[in-house]
MIDREN-347221 format. One record per residue (C-alpha): z, x, y; chain. Coordinates in Angstrom, 1 decimal, decimal comma. Each point is the difference from the previous one (the first is absolute). Layout:
{{Z; X; Y}; "A"}
...
***
This chain:
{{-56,7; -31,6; -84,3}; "A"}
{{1,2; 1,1; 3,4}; "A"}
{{-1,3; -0,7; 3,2}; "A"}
{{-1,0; 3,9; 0,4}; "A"}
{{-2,1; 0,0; -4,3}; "A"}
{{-1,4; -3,7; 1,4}; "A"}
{{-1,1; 2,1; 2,7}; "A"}
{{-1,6; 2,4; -1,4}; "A"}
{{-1,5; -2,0; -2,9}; "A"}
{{-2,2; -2,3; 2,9}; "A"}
{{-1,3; 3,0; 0,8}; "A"}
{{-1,2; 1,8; -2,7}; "A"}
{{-1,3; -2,9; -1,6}; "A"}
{{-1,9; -1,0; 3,8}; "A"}
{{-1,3; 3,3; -0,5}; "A"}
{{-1,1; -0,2; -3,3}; "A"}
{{-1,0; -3,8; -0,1}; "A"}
{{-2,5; 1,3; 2,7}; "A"}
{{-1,0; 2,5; -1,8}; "A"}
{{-1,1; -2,3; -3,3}; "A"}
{{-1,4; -2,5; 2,2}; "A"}
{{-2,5; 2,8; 1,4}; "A"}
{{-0,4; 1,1; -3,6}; "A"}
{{-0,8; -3,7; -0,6}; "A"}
{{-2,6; -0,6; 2,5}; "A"}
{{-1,7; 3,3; -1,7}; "A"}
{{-0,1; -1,7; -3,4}; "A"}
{{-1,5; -3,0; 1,9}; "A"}
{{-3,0; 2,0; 1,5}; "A"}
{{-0,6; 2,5; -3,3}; "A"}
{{0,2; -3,2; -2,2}; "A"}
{{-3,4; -1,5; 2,4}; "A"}
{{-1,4; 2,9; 0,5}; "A"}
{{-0,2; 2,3; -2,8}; "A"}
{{-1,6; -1,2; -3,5}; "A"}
{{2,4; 0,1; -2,8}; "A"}
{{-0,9; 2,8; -1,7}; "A"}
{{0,4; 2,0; 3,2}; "A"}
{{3,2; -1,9; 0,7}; "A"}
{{1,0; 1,2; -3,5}; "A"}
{{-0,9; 3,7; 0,6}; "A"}
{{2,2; 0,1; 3,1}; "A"}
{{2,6; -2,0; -1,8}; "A"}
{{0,0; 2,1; -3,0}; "A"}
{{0,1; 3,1; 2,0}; "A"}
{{3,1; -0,9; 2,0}; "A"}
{{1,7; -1,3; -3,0}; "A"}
{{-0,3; 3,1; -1,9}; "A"}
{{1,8; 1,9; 3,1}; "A"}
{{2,6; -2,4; 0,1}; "A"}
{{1,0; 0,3; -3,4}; "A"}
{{-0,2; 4,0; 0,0}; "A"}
{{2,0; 0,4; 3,4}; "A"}
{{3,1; -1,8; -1,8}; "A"}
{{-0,1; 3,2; -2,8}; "A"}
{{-0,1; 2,6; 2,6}; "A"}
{{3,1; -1,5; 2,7}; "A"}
{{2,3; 1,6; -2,3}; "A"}
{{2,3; -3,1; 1,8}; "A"}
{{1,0; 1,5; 2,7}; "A"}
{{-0,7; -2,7; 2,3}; "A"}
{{2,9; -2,0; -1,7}; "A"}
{{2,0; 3,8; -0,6}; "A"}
{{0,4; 0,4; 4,0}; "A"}
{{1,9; -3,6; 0,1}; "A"}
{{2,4; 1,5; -2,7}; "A"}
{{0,3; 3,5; 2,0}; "A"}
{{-0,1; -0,3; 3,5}; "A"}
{{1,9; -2,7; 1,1}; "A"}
{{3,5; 2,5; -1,2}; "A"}
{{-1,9; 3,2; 1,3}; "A"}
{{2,4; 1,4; 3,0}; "A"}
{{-1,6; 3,4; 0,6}; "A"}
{{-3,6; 0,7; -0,7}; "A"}
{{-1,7; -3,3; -0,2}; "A"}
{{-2,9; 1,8; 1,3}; "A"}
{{-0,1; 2,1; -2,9}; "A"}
{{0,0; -2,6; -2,7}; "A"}
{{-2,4; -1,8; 1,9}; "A"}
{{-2,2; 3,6; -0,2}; "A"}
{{0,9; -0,2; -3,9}; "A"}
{{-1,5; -2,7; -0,4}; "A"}
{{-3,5; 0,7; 1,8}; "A"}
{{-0,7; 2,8; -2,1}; "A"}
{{0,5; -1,7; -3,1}; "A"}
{{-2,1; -2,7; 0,9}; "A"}
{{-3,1; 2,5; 1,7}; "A"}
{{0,4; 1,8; -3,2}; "A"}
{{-0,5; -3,0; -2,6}; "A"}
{{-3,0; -1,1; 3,1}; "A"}
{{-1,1; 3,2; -1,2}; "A"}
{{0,0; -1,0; -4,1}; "A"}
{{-2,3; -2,9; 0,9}; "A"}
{{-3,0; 2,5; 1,8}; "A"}
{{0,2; 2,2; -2,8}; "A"}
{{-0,1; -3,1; -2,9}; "A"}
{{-2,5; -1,5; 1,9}; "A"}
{{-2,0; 3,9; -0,1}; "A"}
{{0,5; -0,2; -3,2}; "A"}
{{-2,3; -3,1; -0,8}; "A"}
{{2,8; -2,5; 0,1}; "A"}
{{-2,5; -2,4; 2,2}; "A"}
{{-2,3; 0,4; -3,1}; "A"}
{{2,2; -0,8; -2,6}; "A"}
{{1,6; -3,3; 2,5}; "A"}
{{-3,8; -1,2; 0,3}; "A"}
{{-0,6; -0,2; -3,5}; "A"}
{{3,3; -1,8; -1,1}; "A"}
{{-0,4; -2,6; 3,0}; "A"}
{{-4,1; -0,2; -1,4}; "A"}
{{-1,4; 0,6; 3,4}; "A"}
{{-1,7; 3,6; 1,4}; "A"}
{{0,3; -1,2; 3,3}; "A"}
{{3,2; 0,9; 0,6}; "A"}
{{-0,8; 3,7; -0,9}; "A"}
{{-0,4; 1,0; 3,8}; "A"}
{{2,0; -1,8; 1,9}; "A"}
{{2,9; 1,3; -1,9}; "A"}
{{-0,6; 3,4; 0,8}; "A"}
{{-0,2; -1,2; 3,5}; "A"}
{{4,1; -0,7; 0,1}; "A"}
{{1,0; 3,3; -1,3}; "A"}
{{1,2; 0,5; 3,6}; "A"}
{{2,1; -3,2; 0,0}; "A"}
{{3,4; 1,4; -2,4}; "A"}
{{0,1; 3,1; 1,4}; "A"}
{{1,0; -1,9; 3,9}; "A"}
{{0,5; -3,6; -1,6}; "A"}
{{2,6; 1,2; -2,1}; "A"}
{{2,3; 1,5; 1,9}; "A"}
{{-0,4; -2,6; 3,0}; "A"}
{{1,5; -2,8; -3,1}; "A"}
{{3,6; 2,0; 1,7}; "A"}
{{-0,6; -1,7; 3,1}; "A"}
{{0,9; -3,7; -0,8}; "A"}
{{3,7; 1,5; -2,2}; "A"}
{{0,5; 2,5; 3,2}; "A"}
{{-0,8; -2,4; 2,4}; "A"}
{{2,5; -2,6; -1,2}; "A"}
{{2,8; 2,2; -0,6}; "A"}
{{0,0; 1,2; 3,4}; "A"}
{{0,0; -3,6; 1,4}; "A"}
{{-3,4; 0,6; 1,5}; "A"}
{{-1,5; -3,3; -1,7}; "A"}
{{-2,1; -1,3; 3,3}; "A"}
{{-1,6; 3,6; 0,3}; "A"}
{{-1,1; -0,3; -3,7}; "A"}
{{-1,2; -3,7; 0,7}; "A"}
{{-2,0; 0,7; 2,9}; "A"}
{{-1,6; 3,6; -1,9}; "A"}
{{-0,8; -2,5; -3,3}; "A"}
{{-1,8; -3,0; 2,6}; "A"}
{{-2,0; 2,5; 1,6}; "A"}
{{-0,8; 2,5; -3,0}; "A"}
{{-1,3; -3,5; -1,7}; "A"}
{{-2,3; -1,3; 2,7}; "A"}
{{-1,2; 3,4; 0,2}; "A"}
{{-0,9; 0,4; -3,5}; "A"}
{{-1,2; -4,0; -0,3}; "A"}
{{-2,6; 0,7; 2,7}; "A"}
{{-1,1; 2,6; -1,4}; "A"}
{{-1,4; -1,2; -3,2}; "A"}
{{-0,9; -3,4; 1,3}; "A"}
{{-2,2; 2,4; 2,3}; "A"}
{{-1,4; 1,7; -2,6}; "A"}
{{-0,4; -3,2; -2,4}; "A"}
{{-1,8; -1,5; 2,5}; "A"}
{{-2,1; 3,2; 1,1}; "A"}
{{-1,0; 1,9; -3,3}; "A"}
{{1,1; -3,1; -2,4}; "A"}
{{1,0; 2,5; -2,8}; "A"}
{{3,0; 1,4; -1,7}; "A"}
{{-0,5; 3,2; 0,6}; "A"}
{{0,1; -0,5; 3,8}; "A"}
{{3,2; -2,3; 0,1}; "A"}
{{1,7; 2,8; -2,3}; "A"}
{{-1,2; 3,1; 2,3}; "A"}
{{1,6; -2,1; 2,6}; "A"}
{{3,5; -0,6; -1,4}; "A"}
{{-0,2; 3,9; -0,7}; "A"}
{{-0,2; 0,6; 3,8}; "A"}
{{2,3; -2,2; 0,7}; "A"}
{{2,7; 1,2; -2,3}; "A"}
{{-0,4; 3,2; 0,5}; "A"}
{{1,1; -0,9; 3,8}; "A"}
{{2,6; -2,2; -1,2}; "A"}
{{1,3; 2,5; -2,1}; "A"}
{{0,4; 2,6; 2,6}; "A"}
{{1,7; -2,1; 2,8}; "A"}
{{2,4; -1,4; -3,1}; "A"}
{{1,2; 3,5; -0,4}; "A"}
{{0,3; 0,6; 4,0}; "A"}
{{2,4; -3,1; 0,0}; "A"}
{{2,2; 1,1; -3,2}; "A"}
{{0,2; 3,3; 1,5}; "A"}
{{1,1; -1,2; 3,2}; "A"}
{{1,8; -2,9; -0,9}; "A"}
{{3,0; 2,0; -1,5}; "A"}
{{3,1; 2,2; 1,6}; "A"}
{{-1,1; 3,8; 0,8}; "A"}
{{2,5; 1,1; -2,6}; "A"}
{{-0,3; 2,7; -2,9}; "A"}
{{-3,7; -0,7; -0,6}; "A"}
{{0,2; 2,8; -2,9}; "A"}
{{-1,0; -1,2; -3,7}; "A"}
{{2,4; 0,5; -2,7}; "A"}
{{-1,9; 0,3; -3,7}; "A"}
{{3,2; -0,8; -1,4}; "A"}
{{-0,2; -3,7; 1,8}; "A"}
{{-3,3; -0,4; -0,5}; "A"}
{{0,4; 0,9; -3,6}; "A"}
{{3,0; -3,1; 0,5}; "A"}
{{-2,3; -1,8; 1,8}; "A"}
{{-3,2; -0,5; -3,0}; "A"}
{{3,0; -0,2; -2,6}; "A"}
{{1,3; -3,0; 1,6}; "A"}
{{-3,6; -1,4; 1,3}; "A"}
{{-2,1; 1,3; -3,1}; "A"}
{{1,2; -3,5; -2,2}; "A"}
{{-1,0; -2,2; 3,2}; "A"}
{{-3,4; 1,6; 0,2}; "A"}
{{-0,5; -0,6; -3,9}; "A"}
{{1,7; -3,5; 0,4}; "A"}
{{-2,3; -0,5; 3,4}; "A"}
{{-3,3; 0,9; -1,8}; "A"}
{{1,0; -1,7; -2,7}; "A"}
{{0,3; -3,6; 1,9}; "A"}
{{-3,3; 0,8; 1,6}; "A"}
{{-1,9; 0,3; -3,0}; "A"}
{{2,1; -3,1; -1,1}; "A"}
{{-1,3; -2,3; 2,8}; "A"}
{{-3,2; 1,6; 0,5}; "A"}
{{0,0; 0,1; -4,0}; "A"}
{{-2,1; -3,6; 0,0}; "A"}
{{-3,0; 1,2; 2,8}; "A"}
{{-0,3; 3,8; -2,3}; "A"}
{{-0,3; -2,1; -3,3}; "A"}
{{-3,0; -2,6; 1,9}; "A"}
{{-1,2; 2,8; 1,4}; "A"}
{{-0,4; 1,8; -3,5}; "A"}
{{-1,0; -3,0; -1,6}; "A"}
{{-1,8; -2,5; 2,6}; "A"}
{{-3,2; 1,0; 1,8}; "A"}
{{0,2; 1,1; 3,4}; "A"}
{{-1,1; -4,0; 1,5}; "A"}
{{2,7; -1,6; -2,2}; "A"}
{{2,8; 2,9; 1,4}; "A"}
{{-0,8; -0,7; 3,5}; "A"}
{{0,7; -3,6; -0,7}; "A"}
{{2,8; 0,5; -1,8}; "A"}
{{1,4; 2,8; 3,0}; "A"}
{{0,0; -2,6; 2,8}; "A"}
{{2,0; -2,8; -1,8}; "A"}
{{2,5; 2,5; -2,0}; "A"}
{{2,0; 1,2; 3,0}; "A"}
{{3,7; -0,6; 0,5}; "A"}
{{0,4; -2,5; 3,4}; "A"}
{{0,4; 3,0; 2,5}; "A"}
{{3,5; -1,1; 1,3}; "A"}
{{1,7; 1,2; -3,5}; "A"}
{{-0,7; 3,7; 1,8}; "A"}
{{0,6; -1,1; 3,3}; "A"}
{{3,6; -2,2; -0,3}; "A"}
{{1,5; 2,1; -3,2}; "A"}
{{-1,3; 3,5; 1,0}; "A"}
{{1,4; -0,3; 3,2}; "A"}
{{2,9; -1,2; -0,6}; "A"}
{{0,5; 2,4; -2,8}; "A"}
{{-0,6; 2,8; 2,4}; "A"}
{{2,7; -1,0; 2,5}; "A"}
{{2,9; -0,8; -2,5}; "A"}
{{-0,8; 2,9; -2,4}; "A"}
{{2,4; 2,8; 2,5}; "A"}
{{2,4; -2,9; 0,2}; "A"}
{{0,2; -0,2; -4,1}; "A"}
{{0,2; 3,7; -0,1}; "A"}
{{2,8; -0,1; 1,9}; "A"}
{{2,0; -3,0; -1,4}; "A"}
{{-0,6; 1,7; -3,8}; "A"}
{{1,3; 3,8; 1,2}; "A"}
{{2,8; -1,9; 1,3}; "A"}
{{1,2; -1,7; -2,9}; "A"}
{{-1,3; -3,3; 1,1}; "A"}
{{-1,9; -1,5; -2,5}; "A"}
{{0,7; -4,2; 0,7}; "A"}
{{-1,2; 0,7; 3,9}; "A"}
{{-3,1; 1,8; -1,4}; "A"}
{{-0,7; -3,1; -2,6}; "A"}
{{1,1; -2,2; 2,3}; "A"}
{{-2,8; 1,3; 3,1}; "A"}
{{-2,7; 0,0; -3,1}; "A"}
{{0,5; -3,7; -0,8}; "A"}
{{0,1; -0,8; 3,7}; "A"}
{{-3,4; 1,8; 0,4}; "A"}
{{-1,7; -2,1; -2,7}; "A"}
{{1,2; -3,5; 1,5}; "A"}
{{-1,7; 1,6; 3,6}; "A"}
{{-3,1; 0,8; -1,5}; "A"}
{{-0,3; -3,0; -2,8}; "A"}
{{0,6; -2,6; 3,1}; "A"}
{{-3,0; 1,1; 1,4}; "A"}
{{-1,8; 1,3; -3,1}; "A"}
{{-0,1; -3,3; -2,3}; "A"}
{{-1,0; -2,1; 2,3}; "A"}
{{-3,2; 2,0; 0,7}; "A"}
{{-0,3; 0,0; -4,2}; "A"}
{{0,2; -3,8; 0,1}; "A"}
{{-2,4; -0,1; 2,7}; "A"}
{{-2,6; 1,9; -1,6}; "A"}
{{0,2; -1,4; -3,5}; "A"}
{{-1,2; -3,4; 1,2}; "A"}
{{-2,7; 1,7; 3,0}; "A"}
{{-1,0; 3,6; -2,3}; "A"}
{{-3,2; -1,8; 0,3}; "A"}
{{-1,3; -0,3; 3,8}; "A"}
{{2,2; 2,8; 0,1}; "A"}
{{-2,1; 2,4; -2,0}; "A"}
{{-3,5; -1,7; 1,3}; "A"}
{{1,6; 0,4; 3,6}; "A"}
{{0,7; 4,2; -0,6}; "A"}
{{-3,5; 0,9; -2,3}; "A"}
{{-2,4; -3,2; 0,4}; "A"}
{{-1,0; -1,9; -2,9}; "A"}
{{-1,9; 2,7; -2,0}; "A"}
{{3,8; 0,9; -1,2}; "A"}
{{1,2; -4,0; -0,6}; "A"}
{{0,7; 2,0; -3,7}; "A"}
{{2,3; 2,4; 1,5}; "A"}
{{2,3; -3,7; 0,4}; "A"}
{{1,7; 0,3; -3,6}; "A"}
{{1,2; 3,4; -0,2}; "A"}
{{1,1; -0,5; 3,8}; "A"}
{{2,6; -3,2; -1,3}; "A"}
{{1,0; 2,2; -2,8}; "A"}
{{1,2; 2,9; 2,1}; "A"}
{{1,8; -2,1; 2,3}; "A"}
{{2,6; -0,6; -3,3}; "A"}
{{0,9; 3,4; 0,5}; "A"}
{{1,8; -0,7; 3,2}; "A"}
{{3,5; -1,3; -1,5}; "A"}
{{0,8; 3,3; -1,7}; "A"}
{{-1,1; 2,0; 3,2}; "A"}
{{2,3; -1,9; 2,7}; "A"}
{{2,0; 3,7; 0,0}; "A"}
{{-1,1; 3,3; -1,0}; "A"}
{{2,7; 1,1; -2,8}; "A"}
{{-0,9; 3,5; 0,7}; "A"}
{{2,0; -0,2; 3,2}; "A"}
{{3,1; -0,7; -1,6}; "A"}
{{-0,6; 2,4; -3,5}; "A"}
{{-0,7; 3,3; 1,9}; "A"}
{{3,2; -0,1; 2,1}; "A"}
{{1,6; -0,6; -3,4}; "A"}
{{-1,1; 2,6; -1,2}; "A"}
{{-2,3; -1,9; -2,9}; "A"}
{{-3,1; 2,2; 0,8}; "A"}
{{-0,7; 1,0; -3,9}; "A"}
{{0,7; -3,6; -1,1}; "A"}
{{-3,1; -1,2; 2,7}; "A"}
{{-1,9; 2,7; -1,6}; "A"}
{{0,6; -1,5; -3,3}; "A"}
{{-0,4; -4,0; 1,3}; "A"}
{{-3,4; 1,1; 1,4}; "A"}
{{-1,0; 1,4; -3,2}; "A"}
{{0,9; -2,9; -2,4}; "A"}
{{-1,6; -2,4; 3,0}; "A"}
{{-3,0; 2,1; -0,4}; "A"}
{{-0,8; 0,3; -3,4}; "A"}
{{0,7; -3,5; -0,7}; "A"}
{{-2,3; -1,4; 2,6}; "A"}
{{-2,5; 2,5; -1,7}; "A"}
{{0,3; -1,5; -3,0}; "A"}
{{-0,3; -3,9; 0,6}; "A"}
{{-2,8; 1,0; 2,9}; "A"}
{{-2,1; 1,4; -2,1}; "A"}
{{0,6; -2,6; -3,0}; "A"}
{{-0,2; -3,1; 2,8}; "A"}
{{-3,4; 1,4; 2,0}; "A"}
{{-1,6; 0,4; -3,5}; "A"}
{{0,7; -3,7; -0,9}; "A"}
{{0,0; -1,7; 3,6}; "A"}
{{-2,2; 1,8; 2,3}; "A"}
{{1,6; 1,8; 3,3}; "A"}
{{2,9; -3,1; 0,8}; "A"}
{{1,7; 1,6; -3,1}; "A"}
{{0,7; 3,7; 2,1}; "A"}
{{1,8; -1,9; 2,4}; "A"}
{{1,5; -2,8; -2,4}; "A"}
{{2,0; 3,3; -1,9}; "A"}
{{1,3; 1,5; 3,4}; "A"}
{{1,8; -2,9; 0,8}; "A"}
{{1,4; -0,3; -3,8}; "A"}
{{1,0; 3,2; 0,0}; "A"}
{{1,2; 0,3; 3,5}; "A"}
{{2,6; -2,8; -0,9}; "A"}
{{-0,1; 1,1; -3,7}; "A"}
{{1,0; 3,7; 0,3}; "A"}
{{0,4; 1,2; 3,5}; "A"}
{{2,4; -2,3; 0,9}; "A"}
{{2,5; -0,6; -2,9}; "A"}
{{0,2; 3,4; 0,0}; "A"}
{{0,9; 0,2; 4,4}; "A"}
{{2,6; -2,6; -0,6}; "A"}
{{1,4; 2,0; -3,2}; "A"}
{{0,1; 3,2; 1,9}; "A"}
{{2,0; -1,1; 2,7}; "A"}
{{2,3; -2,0; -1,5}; "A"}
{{1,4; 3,0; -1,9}; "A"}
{{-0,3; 2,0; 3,2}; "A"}
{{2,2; -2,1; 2,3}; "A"}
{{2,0; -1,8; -2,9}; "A"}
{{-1,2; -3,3; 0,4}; "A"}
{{-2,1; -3,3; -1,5}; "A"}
{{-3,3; -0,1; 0,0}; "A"}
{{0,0; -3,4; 1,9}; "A"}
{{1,9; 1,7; 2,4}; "A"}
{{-2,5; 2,4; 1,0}; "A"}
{{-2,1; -2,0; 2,3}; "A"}
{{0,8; -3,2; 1,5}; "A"}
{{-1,7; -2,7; -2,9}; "A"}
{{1,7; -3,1; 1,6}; "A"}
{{-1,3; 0,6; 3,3}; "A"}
{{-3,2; 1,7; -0,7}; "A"}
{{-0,7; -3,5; -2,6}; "A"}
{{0,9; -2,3; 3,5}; "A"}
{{-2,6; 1,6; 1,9}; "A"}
{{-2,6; 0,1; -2,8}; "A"}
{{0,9; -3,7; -0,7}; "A"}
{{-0,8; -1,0; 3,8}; "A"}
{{-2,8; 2,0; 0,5}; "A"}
{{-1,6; -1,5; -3,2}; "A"}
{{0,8; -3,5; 1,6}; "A"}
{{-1,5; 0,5; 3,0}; "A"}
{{-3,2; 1,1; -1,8}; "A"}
{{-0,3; -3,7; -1,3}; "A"}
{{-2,0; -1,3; 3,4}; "A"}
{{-3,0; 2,9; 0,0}; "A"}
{{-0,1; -0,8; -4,1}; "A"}
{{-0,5; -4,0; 0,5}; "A"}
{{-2,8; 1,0; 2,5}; "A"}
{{-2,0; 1,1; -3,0}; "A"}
{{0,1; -3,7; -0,8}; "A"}
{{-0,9; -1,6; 3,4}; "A"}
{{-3,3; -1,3; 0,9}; "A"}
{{-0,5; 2,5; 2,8}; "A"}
{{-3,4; 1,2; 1,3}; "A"}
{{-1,2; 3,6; -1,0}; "A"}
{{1,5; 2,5; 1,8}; "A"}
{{-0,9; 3,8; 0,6}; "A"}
{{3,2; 2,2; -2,0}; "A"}
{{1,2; 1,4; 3,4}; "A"}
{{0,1; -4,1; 1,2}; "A"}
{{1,9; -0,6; -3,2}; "A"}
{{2,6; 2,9; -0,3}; "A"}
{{0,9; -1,0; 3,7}; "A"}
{{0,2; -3,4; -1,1}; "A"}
{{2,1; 1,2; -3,3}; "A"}
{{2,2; 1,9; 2,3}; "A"}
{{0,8; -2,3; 2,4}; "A"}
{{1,0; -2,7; -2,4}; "A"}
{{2,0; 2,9; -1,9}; "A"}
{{2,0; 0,6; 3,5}; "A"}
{{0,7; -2,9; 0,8}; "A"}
{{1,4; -1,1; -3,5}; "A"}
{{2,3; 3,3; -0,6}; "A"}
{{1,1; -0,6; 3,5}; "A"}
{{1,4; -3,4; -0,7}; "A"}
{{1,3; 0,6; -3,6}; "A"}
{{1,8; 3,4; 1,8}; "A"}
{{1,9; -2,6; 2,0}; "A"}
{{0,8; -2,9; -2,4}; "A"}
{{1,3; 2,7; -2,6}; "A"}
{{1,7; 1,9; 2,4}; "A"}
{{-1,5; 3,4; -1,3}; "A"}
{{2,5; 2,3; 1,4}; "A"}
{{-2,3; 3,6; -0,4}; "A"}
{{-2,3; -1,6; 2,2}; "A"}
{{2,0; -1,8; 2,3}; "A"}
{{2,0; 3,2; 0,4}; "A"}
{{-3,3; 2,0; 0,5}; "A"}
{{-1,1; -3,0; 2,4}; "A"}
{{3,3; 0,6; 2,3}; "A"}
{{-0,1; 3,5; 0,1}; "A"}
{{-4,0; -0,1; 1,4}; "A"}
{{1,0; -2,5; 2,4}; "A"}
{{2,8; 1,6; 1,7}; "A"}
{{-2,5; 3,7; 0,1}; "A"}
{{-2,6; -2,3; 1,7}; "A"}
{{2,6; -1,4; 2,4}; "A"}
{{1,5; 3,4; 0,7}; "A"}
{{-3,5; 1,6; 0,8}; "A"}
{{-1,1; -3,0; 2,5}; "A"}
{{3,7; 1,2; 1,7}; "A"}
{{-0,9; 3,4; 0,2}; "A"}
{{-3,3; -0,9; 1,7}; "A"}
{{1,8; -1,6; 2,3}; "A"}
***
């Protein structure tokens, strides 16, 4: 990527790696504070959100990367467009929520706690909604370090908050009537800066575009909901099935390592207006060829940190939650077997294609058959098999049919879609360097405290990835080692 997307890239993910690290440290002090069944409840409650905010985005979000970056004249109104779709679906969730929809949420996840503290985010859509414009605005406009610094701050604020309150009042409720306050003041700033952060042009909204607008957005939405429900699929089917105490174990290991977000989201976000632009231009080999050269960035970076964790997912998980969660290690290892297929989101690439109905139909084969075998595998091995079927079908279904997709879109192989040769290097070297941590295991060391042993894992993991980088002569790295050398050199001779 160039110097300017590289750019850009370190900083969104900075922002958002700082953002999931305050999000951690939250985990961390509701994991050793609250008991599990009110760990569940607040859980539960945010999960159900999550899942429903997907259905009412409509895709926008992604829409604005197709529509603004070619907008000459009145960028300001298709930015306006967009905010009143996205207050009016806020407005959906209030009145489903009126409608008992908290009621009929408690009783599939088998827990009437969650009754109330779902009414309390009915404010949330109708601000948080419209604000999800702010990151697709933000970026097209080239104003990446004001979005960074907004997401930093807007995180610490809302991290304090419910530590506060978890620390305080030491209920759900409290840490929920908290991130309603602190969305709501999220949500209005986020609007303030979209508003702003666009040309004073023909502000005026056109129902003819927006009509243009949900036509080409509507199948992302479906396809977006869809592939939430598809990895939240495995926590809604423990949830359903497992007791509260067994979910909230199964919650803190089943998460995805959070720098699948940070790396590929970010660097989605940055080369999505530059793959717009390639495709309206006719040039489909310099789109395909930035794709494959944004999963060797983030897979040089990504698989070692999957390597890593395989061999230390235990002091790891005992480091994050204590050891009242040690069970929350197995479906934690699983998860990280995800990470290959995620090195790039393939949504990037498919919307500026102009694929939007086959996503919509990829999420819904993904779907159902991770439905299916969750449903047959919890019944016959316990919680590990919800997990166990999203990575089958992940690789199974999702996948194959990415690769299919865009091969007949840009008239190519399907090995020729991402970079296998050099994405197998680095996964080859990062596996090696694992070896070390792994023959630890073996060693007749003393008993250690986990945060004493991942340091120790880590260290030896450094140093051996570090040395194998240099006898194999791993270009991606090397190249990524040259370019952070000569920004560190060129900063000490601006201070100068």
């Amino acid at each position: 990527m160039a110097a300017s997307r590289t750019s850009k890239v370190f900083a969104l993910s900075l922002g958002h790696a700082l953002t999931t690290l305050v999000a951690l440290v939250s985990g961390m002090v509701l994991a050793r504070v609250l008991s599990k069944a009110d760990l569940a409840t607040y859980r539960q409650t945010m999960l159900a959100y999550d899942v429903v905010l997907p259905l009412l985005s409509l895709g926008l979000a992604s829409g604005i990367y197709y529509f603004l970056p070619t907008e000459k004249n009145r960028r300001r109104g298709v930015v306006l467009e967009g905010l009143l779709l996205m207050a009016g679906m806020g407005l959906l969730y209030a009145l489903f929520i009126a409608a008992g929809g908290n009621h009929l949420l408690a009783k599939r996840f088998s827990n009437p706690a969650i009754v109330a503290p779902l009414a309390y985010l009915v404010p949330l859509p109708l601000l948080l909604l419209p604000a999800k414009l702010l990151s697709p605005v933000l970026v097209v406009q080239n104003q990446v370090t004001r979005l960074t610094a907004f997401n930093i701050l807007t995180s610490l604020a809302l991290a304090v908050g419910v530590i506060a309150a978890c620390l305080t009042w030491q209920t759900p409720d409290s840490m929920i009537l908290v991130r309603v306050g602190v969305g709501v003041g999220v949500g209005l700033a986020s609007i303030w800066m979209i508003w702003t952060a666009v040309p004073r042009d023909d502000w005026r909204p056109q129902w003819g575009h927006m009509k243009t607008m949900v036509a080409y957005s509507l199948p992302l939405a479906g396809a977006a909901a869809l592939g939430t429900l598809h990895i939240q699929l495995d926590k809604l089917i423990v949830s359903s099935l497992c007791s509260p105490e067994e979910f909230a174990v199964y919650s803190n290991g089943a998460i995805e390592i959070p720098l699948i977000g940070i790396l590929t989201g970010s660097i989605a976000a940055v080369i999505q207006p530059d793959l717009r632009r390639m495709v309206a231009e006719g040039n489909l080999a310099g789109a395909l060829d930035l794709f494959r050269q944004s999963a060797l960035k983030s897979a040089a970076l990504l698989f070692p940190v999957m390597m890593f964790l395989l061999v230390s997912a235990e002091p790891f998980i005992l480091t994050l939650f204590s050891s009242r969660y040690s069970g929350s290690v197995a479906p934690f290892r699983l998860y990280l077997l995800i990470l290959p297929v995620r090195v790039v989101q393939f949504g990037a690439l498919m919307m500026v294609l102009g694929l939007n109905r086959v996503m919509l139909y990829r999420a819904f084969a993904g779907l159902l058959a991770n439905l299916v075998l969750s449903i047959v595998l919890v019944q016959k091995m316990g919680y590990l098999g919800a997990v166990i079927s999203t990575v089958i079908c992940l690789y199974a279904v999702n996948c194959t049919l990415n690769l299919g997709a865009i091969c007949n879109a840009v008239d190519c192989r399907w090995w020729q879609v991402l970079p296998f040769a050099g994405l197998s290097r680095l996964a080859l070297v990062a596996a090696l360097a694992a070896l070390p941590a792994w023959a630890l295991r073996a060693a007749p060391l003393p008993a250690l405290a986990p945060v004493w042993r991942l340091l120790l894992d880590g260290t030896c993991y450094a140093a051996a990835l570090l040395a194998l980088v240099r006898l194999f002569h791993v270009e991606t790295y090397l190249r990524e080692g040259r370019i952070l050398k000569d920004r560190f050199l060129a900063k000490i001779r601006m201070a100068r």
